[in-house]
ZATOR-50167 format. One record per residue (C-alpha): residue in three letters; x, y, z. Coordinates in pm, 1 decimal. Example, Ala and Ser with C-alpha at 12.3 -4.5 7.8 and 13.67 -1.06 7.14 Angstrom:
# ZATOR-50167
[r "Ala",[1230.0,-450.0,780.0]]
[r "Ser",[1367.0,-106.0,714.0]]
# end
This chain:
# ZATOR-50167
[r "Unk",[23036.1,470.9,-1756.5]]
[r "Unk",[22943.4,702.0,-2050.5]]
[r "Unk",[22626.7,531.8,-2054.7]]
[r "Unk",[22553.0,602.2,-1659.7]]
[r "Unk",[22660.2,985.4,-1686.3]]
[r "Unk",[22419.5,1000.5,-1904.1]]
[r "Unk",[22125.9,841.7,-1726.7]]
[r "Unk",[22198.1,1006.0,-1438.1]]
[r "Unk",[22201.4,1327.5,-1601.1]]
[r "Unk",[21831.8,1226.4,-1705.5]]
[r "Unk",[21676.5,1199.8,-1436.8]]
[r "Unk",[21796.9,1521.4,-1251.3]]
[r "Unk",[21684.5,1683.8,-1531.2]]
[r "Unk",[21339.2,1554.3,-1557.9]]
[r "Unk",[21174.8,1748.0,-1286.1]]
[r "Unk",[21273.6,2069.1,-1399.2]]
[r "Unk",[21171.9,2006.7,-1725.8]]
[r "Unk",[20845.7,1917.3,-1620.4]]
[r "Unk",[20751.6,2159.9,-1360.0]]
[r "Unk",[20890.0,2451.8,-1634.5]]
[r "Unk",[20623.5,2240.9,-1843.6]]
[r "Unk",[20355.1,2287.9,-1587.1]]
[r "Unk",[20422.8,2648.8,-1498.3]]
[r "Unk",[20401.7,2717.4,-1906.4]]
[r "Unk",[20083.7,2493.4,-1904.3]]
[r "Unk",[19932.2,2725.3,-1631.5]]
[r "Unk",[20022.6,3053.2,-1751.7]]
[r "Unk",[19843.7,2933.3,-2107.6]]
[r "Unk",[19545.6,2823.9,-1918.5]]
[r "Unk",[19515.0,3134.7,-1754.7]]
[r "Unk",[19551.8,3354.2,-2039.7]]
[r "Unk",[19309.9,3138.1,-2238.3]]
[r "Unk",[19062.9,3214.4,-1923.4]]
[r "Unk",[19054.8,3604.0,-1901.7]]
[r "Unk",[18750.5,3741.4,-2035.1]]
[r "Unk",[18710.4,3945.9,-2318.7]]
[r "Unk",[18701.7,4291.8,-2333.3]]
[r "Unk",[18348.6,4333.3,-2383.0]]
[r "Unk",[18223.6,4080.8,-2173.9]]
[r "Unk",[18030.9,4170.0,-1858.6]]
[r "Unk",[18076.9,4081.6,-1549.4]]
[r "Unk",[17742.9,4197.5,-1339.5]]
[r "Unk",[17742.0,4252.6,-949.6]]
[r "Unk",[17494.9,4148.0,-662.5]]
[r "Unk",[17342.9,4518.9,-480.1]]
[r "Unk",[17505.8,4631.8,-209.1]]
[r "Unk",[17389.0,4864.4,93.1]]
[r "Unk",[17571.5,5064.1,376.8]]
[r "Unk",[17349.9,5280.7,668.7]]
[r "Unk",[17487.5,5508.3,903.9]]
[r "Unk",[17353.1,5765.3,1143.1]]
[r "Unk",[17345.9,5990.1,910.8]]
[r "Unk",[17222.8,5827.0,573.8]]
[r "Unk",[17144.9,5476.1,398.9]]
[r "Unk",[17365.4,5418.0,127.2]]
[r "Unk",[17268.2,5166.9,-211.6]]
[r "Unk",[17508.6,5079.0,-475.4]]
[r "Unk",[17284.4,4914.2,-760.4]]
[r "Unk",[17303.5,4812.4,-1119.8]]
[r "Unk",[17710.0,4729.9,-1108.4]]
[r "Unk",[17866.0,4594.6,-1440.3]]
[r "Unk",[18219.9,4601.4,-1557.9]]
[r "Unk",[18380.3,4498.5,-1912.8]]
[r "Unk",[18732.7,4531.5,-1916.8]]
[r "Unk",[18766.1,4873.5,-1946.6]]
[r "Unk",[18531.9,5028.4,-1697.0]]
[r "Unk",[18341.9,4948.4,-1340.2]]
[r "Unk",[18031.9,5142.2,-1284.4]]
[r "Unk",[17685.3,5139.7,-1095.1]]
[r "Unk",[17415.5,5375.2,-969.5]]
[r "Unk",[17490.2,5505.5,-619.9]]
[r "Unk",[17210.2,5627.7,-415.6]]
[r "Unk",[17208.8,5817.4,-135.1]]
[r "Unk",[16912.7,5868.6,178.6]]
[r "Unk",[17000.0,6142.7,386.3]]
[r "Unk",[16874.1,6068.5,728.4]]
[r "Unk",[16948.2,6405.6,914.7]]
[r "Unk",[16806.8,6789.3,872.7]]
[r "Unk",[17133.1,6881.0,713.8]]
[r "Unk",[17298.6,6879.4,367.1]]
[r "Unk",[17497.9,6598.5,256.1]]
[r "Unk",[17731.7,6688.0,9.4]]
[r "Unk",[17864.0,6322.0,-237.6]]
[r "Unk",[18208.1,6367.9,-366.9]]
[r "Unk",[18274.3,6034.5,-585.9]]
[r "Unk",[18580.1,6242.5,-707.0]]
[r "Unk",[18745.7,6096.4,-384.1]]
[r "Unk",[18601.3,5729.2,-376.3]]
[r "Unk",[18859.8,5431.2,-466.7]]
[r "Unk",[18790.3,5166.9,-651.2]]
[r "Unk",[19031.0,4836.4,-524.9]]
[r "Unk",[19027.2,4474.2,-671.7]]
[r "Unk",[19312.8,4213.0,-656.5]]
[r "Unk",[19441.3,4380.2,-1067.2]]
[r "Unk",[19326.9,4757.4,-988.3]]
[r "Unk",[19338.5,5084.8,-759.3]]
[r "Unk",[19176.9,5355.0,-958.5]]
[r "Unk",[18942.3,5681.6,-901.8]]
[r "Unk",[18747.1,5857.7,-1094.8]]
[r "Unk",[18651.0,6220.5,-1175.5]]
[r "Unk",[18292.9,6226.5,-1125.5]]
[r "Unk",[18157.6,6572.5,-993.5]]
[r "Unk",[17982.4,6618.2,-669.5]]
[r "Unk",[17615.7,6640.4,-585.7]]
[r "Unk",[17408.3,6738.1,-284.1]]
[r "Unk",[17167.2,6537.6,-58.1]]
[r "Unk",[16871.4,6761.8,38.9]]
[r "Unk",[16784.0,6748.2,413.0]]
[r "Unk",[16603.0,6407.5,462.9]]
[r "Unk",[16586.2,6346.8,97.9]]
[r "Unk",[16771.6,6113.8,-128.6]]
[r "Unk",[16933.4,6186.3,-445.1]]
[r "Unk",[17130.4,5956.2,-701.6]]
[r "Unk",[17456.8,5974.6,-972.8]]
[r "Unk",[17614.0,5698.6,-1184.5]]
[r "Unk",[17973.2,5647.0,-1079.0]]
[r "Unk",[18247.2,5533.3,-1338.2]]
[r "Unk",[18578.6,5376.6,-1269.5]]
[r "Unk",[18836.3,5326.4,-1597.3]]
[r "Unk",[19120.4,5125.1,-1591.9]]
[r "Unk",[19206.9,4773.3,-1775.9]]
[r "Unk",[19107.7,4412.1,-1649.6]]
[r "Unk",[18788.9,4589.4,-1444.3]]
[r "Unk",[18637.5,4270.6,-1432.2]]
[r "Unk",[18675.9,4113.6,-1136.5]]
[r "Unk",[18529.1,3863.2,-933.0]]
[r "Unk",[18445.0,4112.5,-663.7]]
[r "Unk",[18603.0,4441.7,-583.5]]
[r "Unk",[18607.5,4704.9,-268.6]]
[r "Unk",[18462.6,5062.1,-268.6]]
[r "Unk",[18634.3,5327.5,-19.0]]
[r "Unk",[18333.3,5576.4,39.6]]
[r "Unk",[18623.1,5900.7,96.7]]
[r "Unk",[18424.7,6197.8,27.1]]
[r "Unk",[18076.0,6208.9,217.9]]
[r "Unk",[18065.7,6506.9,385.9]]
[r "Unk",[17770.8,6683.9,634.6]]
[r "Unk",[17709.9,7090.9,509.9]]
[r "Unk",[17502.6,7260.2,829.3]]
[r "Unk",[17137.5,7374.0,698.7]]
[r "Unk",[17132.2,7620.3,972.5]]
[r "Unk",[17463.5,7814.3,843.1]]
[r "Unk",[17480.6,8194.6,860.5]]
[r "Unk",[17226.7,8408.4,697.0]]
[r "Unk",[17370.9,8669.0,403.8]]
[r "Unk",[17151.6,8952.5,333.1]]
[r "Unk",[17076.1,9035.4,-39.6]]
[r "Unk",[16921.3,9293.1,-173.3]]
[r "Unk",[16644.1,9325.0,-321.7]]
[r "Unk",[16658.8,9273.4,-728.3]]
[r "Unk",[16445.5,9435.2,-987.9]]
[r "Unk",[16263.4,9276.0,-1246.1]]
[r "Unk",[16273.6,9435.1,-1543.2]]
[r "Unk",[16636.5,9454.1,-1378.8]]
[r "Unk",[16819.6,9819.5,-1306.8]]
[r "Unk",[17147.9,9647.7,-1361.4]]
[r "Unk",[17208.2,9249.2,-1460.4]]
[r "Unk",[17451.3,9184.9,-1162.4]]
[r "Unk",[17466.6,9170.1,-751.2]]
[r "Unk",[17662.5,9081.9,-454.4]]
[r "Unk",[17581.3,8923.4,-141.4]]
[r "Unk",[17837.0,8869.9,92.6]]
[r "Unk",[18075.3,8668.7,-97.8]]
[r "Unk",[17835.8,8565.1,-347.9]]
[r "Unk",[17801.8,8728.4,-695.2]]
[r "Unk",[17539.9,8661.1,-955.2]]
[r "Unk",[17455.1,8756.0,-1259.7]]
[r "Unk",[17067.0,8750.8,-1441.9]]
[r "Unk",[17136.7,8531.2,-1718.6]]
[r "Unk",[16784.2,8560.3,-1858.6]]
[r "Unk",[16463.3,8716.9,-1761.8]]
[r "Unk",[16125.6,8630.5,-1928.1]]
[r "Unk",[15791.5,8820.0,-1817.2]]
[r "Unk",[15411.2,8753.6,-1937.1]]
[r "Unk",[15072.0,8849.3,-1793.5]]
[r "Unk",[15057.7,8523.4,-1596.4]]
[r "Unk",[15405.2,8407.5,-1533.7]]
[r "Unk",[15743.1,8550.2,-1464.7]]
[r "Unk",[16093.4,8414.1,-1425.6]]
[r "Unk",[16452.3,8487.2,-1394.1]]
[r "Unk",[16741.6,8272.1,-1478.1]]
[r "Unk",[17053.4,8320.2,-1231.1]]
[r "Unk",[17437.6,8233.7,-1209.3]]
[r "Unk",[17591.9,8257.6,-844.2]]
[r "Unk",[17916.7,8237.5,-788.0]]
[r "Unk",[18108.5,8160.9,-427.7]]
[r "Unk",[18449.7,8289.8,-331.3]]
[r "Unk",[18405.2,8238.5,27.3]]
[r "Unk",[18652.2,8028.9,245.9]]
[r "Unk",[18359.4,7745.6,370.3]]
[r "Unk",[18042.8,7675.6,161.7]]
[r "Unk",[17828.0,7871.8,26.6]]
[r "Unk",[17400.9,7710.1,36.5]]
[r "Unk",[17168.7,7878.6,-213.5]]
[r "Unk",[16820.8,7798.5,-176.9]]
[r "Unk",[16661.0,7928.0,-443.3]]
[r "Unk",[16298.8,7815.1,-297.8]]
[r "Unk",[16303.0,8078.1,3.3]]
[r "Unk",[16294.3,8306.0,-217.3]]
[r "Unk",[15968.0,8490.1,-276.7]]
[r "Unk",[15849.2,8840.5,-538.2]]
[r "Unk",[15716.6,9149.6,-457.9]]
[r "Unk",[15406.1,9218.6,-678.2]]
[r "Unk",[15284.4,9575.8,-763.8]]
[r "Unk",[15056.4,9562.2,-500.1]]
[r "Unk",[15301.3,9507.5,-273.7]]
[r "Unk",[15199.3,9195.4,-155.8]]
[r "Unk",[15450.6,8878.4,-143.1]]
[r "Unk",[15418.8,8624.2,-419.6]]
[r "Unk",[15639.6,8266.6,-341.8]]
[r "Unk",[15853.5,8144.4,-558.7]]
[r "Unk",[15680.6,7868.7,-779.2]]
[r "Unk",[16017.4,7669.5,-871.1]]
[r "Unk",[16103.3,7428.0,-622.9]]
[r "Unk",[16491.6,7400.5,-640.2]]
[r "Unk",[16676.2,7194.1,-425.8]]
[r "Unk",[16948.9,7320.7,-260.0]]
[r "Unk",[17283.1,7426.0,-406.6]]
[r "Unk",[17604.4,7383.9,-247.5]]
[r "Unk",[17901.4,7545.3,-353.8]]
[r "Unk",[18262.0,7518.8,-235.0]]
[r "Unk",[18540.2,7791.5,-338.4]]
[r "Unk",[18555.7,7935.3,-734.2]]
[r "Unk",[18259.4,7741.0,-801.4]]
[r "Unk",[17924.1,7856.2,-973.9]]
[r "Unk",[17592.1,7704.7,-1048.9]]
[r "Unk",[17255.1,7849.9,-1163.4]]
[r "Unk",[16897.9,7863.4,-1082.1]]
[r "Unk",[16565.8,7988.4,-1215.3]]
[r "Unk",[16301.7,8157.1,-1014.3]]
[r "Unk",[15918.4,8134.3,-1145.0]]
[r "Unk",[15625.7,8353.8,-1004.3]]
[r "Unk",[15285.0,8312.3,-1069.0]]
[r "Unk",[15013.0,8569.1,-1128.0]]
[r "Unk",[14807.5,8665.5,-850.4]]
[r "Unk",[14481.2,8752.6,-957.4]]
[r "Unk",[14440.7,9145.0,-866.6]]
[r "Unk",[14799.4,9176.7,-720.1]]
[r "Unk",[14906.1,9328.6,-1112.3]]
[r "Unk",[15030.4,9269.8,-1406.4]]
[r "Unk",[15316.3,9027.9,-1460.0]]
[r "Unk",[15396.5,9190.0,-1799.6]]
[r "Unk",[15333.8,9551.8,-1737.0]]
[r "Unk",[15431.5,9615.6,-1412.0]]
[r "Unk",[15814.6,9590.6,-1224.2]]
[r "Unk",[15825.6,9329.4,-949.5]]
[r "Unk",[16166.8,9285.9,-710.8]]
[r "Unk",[16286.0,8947.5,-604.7]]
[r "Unk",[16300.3,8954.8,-232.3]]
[r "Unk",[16574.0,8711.2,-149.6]]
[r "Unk",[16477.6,8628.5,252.4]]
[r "Unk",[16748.2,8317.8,380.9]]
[r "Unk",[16803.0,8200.9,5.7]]
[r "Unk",[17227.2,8291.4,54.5]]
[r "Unk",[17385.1,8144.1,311.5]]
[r "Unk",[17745.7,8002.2,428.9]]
[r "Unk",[17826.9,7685.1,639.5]]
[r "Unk",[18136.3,7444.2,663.1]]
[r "Unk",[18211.3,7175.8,561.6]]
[r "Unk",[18238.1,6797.7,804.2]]
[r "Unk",[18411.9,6467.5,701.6]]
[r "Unk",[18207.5,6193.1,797.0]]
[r "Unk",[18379.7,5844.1,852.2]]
[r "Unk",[18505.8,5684.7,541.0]]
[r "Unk",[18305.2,5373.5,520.4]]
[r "Unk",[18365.9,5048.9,252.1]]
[r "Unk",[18150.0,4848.4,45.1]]
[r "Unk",[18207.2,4469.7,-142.4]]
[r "Unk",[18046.9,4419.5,-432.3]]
[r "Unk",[18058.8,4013.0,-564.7]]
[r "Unk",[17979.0,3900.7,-884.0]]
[r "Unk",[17629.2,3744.3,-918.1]]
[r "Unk",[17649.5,3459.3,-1122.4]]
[r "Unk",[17248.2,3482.4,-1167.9]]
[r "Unk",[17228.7,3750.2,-1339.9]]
[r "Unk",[17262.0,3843.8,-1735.8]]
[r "Unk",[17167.7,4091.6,-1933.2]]
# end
């Protein structure tokens, strides 16, 4: 009877032992698979199009602590798109992360590009998603803000245009060439568009000289500040660069606008086997 208890005993046994023995065997076989941290996992391109721009995500790689890739951005309309990766999300089936890339602005039917960085741990993955939060449209036409004319050799280093201020951070002056360095600031409650381009000089003549630098434009939400340089060429016979004062006439180069959301959109990115670097 001893003998029975015994076998019985056995063989109830048995199958828990062995499936405990499997689900070890399996949890081993999966940690012997993960990759190692510096291995690269590389991604197959990815686009998105709207009616308002055409959207590429190229050049994706992760290693275990990072995702990144080059996202570029066509903007289809006569407006300013303004890129805020600051609010995209990064999902896979180990992560949710963001990232705290800064901003940067779309030119009206122009295309622009920035490297976006996720960090987390186990980044590589098989494929992950991209939540596109933080595209938003900025108005070209926007209101207008008058700004004074601004001496060169300068009166005073500072002005204020609506609720702009900015400061001459350098100014450099030759017989042929003449420029001006710029910080603007924005305190306004919308956005605030400098286009540096519209602006134009005053020579001693009193003729109108464009501005030779050809910025793109600069968007600027509240408490933020970016600069610009302006260049202006000699005219021949309009006076001397060197000797002589100019002013920098401003014309629509400040103006405000609003911000507008556009529809979150998503993007896959798989991992292409093909491809090694």
């Amino acid at each position: 009877m001893k003998h029975l208890f015994l076998f019985l005993t056995l063989i109830i046994l048995t199958p828990s032992f062995a499936q405990d023995k499997d689900e070890k065997k399996e949890k081993k076989e999966k940690k012997e698979k993960l990759p190692k941290p510096d291995e690269k996992f590389f991604y197959k391109d990815a686009t998105i199009e709207t009616d308002d721009y055409k959207l590429y995500i190229v050049d994706a790689v992760s290693v275990g602590a990072y995702s990144k890739f080059k996202i570029k951005v066509f903007n289809k309309t006569n407006d300013y798109l303004f890129v805020k990766p600051g609010e995209f999300i990064y999902k896979s089936d180990k992560n949710t992360v963001g990232t705290n890339e800064k901003g940067f602005v779309v030119a009206p039917n122009d295309e622009d590009s920035k490297v976006v960085d996720f960090k987390g741990k186990q980044m590589q993955a098989n494929n992950f998603e991209v939540e596109l939060k933080g595209i938003y449209k900025v108005s070209a036409g926007g209101k207008v803000i008058d700004a004074a004319n601004f001496d060169l050799p300068p009166s005073k280093n500072d002005f204020t245009a609506g609720n702009f201020t900015c400061t001459l951070k350098k100014h450099d002056a030759n017989t042929d060439k003449a420029s001006a360095k710029f910080q603007c600031a924005y305190n306004g409650d919308g956005v605030g568009i400098i286009s540096p381009y519209k602006s134009a000089c005053i020579m001693p003549n009193g003729s109108e000289n464009a501005n030779a630098k050809k910025n793109t434009g600069i968007l600027l939400e509240k408490g933020e500040s970016d600069d610009f340089t302006v260049i202006f060429n000699e005219i021949i016979g309009a006076g001397d660069l060197q000797k002589k004062a100019i002013k920098v006439k401003w014309n629509d180069t400040f103006k405000e606008s609003k911000l507008m959301r556009l529809n979150d959109a998503k993007v896959d990115l798989f991992k292409d086997e093909d491809k090694k670097r």
